[in-house]
OpenMM code with the backbone's topology and positions (N, CA, C; nanometers):
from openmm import Vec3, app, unit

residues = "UNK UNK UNK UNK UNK UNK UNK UNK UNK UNK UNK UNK UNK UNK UNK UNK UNK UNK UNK UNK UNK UNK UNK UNK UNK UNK UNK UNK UNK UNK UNK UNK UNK UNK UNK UNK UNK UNK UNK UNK UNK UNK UNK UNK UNK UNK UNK UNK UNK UNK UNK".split()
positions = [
    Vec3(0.0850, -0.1166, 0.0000),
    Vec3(0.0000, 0.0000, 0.0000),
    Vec3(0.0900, 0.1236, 0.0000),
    Vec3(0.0579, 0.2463, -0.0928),
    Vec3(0.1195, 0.3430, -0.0749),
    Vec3(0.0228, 0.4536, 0.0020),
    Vec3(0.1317, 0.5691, 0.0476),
    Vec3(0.0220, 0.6651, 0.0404),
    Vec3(0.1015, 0.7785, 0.0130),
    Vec3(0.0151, 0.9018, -0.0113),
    Vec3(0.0402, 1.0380, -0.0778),
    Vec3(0.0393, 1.1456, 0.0117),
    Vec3(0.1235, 1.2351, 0.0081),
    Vec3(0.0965, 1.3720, 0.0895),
    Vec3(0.1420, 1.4755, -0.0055),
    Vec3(0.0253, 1.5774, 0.0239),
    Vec3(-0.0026, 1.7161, -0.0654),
    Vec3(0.0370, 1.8157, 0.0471),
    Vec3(0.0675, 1.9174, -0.0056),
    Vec3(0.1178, 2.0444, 0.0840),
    Vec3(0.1098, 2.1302, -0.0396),
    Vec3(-0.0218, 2.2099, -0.0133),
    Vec3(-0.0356, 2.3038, -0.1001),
    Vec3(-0.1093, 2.4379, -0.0516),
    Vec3(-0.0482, 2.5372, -0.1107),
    Vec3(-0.1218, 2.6997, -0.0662),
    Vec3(-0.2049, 2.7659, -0.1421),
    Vec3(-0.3119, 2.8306, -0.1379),
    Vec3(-0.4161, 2.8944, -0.2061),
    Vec3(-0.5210, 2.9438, -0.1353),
    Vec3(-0.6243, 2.9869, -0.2357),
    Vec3(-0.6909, 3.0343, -0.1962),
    Vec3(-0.8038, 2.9198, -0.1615),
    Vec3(-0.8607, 2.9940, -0.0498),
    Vec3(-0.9279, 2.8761, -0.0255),
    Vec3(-1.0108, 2.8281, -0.0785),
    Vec3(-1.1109, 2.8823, -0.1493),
    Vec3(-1.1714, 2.8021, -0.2400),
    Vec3(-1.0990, 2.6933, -0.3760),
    Vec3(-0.9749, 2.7373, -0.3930),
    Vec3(-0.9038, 2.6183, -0.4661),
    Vec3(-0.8567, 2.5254, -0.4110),
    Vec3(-0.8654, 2.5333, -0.2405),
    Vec3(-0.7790, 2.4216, -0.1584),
    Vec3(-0.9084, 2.3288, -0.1515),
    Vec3(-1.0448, 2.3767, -0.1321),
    Vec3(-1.0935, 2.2819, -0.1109),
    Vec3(-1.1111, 2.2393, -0.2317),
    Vec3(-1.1302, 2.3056, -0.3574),
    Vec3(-1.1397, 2.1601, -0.4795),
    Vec3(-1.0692, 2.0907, -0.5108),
    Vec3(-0.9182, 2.1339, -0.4426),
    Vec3(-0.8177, 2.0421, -0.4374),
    Vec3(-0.8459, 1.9037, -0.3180),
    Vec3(-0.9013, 1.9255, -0.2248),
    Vec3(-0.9202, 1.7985, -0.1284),
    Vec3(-1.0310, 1.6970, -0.1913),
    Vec3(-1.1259, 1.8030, -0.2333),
    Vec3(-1.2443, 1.7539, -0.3222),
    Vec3(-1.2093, 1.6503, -0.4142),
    Vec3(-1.1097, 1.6769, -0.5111),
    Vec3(-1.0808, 1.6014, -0.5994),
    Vec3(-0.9444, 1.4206, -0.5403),
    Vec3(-0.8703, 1.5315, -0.4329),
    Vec3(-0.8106, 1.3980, -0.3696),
    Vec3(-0.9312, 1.3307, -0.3071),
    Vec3(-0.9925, 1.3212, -0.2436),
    Vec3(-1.1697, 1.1947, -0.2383),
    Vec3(-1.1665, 1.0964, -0.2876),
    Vec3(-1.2197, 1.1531, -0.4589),
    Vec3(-1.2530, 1.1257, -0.5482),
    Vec3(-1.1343, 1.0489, -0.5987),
    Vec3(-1.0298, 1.1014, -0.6525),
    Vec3(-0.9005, 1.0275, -0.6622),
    Vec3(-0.8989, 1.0123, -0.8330),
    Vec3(-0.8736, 0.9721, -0.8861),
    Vec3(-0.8175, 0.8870, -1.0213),
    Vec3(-0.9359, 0.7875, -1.0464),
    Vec3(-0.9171, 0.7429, -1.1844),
    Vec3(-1.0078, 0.6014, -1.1746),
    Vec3(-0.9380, 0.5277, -1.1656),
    Vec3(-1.0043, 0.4085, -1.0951),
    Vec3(-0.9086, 0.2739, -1.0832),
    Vec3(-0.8297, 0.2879, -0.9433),
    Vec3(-0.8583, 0.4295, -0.8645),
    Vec3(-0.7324, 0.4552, -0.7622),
    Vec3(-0.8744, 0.3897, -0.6377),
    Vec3(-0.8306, 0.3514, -0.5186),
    Vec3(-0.8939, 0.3468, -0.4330),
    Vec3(-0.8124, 0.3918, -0.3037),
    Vec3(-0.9022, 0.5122, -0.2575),
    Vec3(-0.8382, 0.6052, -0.1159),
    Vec3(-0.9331, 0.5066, -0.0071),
    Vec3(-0.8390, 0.5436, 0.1138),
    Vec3(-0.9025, 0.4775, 0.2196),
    Vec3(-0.9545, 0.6446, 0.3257),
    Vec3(-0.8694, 0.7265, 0.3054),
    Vec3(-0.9275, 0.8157, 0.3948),
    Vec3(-0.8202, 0.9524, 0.3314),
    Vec3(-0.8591, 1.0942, 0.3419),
    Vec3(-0.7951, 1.1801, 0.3591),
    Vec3(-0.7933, 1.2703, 0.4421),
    Vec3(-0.7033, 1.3129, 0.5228),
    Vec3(-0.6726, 1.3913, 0.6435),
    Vec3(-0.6134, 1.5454, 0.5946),
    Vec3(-0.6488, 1.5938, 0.6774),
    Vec3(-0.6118, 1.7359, 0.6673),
    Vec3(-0.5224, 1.8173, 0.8033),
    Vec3(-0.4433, 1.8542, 0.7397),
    Vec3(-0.4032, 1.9608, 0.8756),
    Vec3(-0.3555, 2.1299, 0.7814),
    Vec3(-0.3178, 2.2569, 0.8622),
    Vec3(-0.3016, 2.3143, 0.8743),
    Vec3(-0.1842, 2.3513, 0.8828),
    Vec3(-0.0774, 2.3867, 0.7766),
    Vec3(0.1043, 2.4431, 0.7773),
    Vec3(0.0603, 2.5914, 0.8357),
    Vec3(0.1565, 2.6415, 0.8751),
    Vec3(0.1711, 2.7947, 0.7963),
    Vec3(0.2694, 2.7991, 0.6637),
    Vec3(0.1850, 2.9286, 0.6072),
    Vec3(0.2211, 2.9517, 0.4986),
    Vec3(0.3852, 2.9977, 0.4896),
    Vec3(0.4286, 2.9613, 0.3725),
    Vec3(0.5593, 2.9903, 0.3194),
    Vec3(0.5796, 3.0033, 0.2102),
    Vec3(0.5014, 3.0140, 0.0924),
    Vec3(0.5284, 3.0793, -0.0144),
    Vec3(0.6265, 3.0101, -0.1431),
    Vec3(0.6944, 2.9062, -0.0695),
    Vec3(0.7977, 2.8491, -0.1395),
    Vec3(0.7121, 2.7943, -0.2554),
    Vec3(0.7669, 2.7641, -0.4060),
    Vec3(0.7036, 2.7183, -0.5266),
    Vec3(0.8477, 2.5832, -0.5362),
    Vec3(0.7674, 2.4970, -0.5377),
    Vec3(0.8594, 2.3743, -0.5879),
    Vec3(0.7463, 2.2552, -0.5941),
    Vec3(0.8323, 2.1602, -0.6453),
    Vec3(0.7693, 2.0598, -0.6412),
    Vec3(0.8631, 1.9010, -0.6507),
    Vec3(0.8164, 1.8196, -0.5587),
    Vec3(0.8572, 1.6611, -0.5138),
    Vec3(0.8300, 1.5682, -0.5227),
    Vec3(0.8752, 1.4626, -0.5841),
    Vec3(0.8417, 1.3053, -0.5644),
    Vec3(0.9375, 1.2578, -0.4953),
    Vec3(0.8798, 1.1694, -0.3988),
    Vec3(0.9507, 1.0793, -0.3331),
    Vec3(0.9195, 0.9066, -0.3628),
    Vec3(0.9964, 0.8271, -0.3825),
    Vec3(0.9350, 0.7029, -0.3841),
    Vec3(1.0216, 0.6335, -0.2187),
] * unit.nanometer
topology = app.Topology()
chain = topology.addChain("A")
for resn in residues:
    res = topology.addResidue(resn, chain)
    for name in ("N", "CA", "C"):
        topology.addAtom(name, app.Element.getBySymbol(name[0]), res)
């Protein structure tokens, strides 16, 4: 089993269609649950994969 973590900043109405859509997921993907917490903001622009 894998799992995924998002860390993303916006406005809030794009964060939640962003959680909205992690739910929902991919086809073929099956989520067991998604959790949420609260960073403070930092502004940094990058982006990561980890395996």
């Amino acid at each position: 089993m894998a799992s995924v973590e998002v860390q993303a900043e916006g406005p809030p109405l794009a964060l939640s269609e962003l959680r909205a859509w992690c739910e929902v997921g991919l086809p073929g993907a099956r989520g067991l649950r998604v959790t949420s917490s609260q960073l403070p903001v930092t502004g940094d622009d990058w982006f990561e994969v980890r395996y």
